[in-house]
N, C-alpha and C positions, 0 to 999 in steps of 0.2 A: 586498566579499564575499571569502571567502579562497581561496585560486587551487586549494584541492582538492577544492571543492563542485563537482560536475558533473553532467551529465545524460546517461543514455546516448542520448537522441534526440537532442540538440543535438552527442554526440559524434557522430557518425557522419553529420552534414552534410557537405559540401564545403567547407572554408575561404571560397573566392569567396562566398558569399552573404552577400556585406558590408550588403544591405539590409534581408535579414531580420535577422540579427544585430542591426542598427541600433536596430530596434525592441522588444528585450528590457531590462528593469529590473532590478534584483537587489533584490530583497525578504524581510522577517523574516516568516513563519509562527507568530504564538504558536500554543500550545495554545488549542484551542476555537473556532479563528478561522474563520469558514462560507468554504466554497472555491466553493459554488454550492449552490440551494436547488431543493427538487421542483417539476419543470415551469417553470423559469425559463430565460431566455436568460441566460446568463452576461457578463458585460462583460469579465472579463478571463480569461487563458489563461495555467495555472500549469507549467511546468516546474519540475517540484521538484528539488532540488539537495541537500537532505537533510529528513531527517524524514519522518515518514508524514502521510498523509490516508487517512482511513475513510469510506469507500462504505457510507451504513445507510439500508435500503429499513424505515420504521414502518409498522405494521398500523393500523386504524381504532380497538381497544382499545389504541393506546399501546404495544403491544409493538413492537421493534426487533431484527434482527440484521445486523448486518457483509456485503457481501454485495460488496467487493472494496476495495481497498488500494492505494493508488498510493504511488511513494518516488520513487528518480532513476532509476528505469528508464523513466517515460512522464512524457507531459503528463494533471494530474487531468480536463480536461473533452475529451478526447478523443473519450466517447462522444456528444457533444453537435452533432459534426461531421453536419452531412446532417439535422435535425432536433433544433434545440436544442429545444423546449419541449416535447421527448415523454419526458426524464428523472427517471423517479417518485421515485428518491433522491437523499437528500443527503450531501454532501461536507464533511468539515470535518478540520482538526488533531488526528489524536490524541497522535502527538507533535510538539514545535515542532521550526520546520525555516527551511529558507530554499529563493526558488527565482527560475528567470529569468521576468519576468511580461511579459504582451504584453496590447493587447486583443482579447478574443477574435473581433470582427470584422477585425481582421486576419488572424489566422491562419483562418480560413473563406477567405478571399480566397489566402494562399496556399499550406493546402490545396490548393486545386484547378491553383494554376499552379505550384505546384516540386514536380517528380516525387522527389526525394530528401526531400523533409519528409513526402509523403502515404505513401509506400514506408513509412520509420520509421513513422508514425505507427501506418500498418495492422499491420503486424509487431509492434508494442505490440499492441496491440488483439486479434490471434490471442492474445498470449500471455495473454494476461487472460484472456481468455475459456477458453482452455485450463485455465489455473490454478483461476480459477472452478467450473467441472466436476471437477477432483480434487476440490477441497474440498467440492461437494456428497457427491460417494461417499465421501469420508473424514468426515463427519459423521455421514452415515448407515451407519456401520457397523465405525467405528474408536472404541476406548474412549476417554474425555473424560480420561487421563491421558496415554494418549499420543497426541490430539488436541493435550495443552498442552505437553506437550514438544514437538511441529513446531512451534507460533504461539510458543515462547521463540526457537524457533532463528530460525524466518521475522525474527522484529522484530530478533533481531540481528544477523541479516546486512544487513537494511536499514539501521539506522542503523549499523550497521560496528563494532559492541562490545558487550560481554558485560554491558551493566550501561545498564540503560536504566528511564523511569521508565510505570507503564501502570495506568489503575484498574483495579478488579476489577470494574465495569460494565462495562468495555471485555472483558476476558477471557472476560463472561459471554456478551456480544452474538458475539463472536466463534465463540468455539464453539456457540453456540446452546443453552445450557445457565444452571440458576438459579445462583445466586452461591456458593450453599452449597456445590454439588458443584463449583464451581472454587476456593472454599477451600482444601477436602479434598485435590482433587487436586494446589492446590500444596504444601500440607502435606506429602501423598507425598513428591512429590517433593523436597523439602526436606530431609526427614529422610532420607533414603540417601544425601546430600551432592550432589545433581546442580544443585540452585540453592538461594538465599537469597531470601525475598520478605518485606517488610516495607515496610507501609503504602503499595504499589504500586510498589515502587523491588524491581527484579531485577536481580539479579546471577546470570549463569550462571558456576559454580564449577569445571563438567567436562563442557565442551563435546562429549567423545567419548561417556562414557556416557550424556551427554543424547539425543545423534544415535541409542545403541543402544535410548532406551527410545522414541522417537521411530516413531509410524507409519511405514511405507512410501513416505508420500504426500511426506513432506519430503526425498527425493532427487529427484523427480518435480519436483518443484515446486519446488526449488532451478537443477536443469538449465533447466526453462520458462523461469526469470526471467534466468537468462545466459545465454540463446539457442540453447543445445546441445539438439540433438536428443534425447526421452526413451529 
């Protein structure tokens, strides 16, 4: 794995923890690849190191939305800690990545006995959670264009570049909205030169006046994810 994939939980360990370390793997993430499925115990425990994974909580009629996003700021099955099989969503690749794998009965085990991994852990987990909550109030009441100008900026800071590839199911689920009107709205924003979209491959062209057409919620929600107070 290439020495500049990293985690911010695995960064902010103590060097000395040669034995947990020990028991980490470096693994490829395709796209589509399930990270943990609804109500399952998990085997293993992903610290991602790049790429995304999509938290989608389905309805009984098949409907689906986005409902939180893990990158290299956490480990994906974190919420699983204290009660794996009461997790109603599922986890998978939206985009491919790579990350440090362990299994997840070890990390349960220490969990509980290294106070510098449960510490990180928690501190992830506020932040999500926090995040989470913007983006309910930012759905319910911020417009789906500039709902989609935050989720361009969000997916590029996580993968770290302006040009990444995302379907238009993903877009849709994300915002909570039907595909036609995330067309449109990336059309908008296309045509005023703020991005390029084609056939799911984004390129952000003008990252400053993307930030100006961009909700509120994406300074917010930028500060959460690097740990600065809002």
């Amino acid at each position: 794995m290439n020495s500049h994939l990293t985690n911010n939980i695995l960064n902010s360990l103590p060097a000395q923890l040669h034995a947990f370390r020990a028991k980490l793997t470096a693994v490829p993430l395709p796209v589509g690849m399930s990270i943990y499925e609804p109500h399952e115990i998990p085997k293993f425990a992903h610290f991602l190191t790049s790429g995304i994974a999509s938290v989608v909580t389905t309805m009984k009629d098949g409907g689906s939305a986005e409902t939180g996003m893990w990158a290299k700021e956490g480990v994906a099955e974190c919420m699983h800690l204290g009660g794996s099989d009461r997790v109603p969503s599922r986890c998978f690749m939206q985009i491919a990545g790579t990350a440090m794998r362990m299994l997840f009965a070890d990390l349960e085990r220490d969990f509980e006995s290294l106070q510098p991994l449960r510490e990180a852990i928690q501190h992830s987990i506020q932040s999500q959670a926090l995040i989470l909550s913007q983006l309910v109030a930012c759905n319910r009441l911020h417009e789906v264009e500039e709902r989609l100008a935050r989720w361009f900026l969000m997916l590029g800071d996580r993968v770290q570049d302006d040009q990444f590839h995302i379907t238009q199911e993903f877009l849709a689920e994300m915002l909570g909205s039907r595909r036609t009107t995330v067309t449109m709205a990336a059309g908008a924003l296309q045509r005023i030169g703020l991005i390029e979209y084609q056939r799911g491959h984004v390129h952000i062209l003008d990252r400053e006046r993307l930030e100006g057409a961009a909700c509120e919620c994406y300074p917010v929600i930028r500060r959460l994810t690097n740990g600065v107070a809002a």
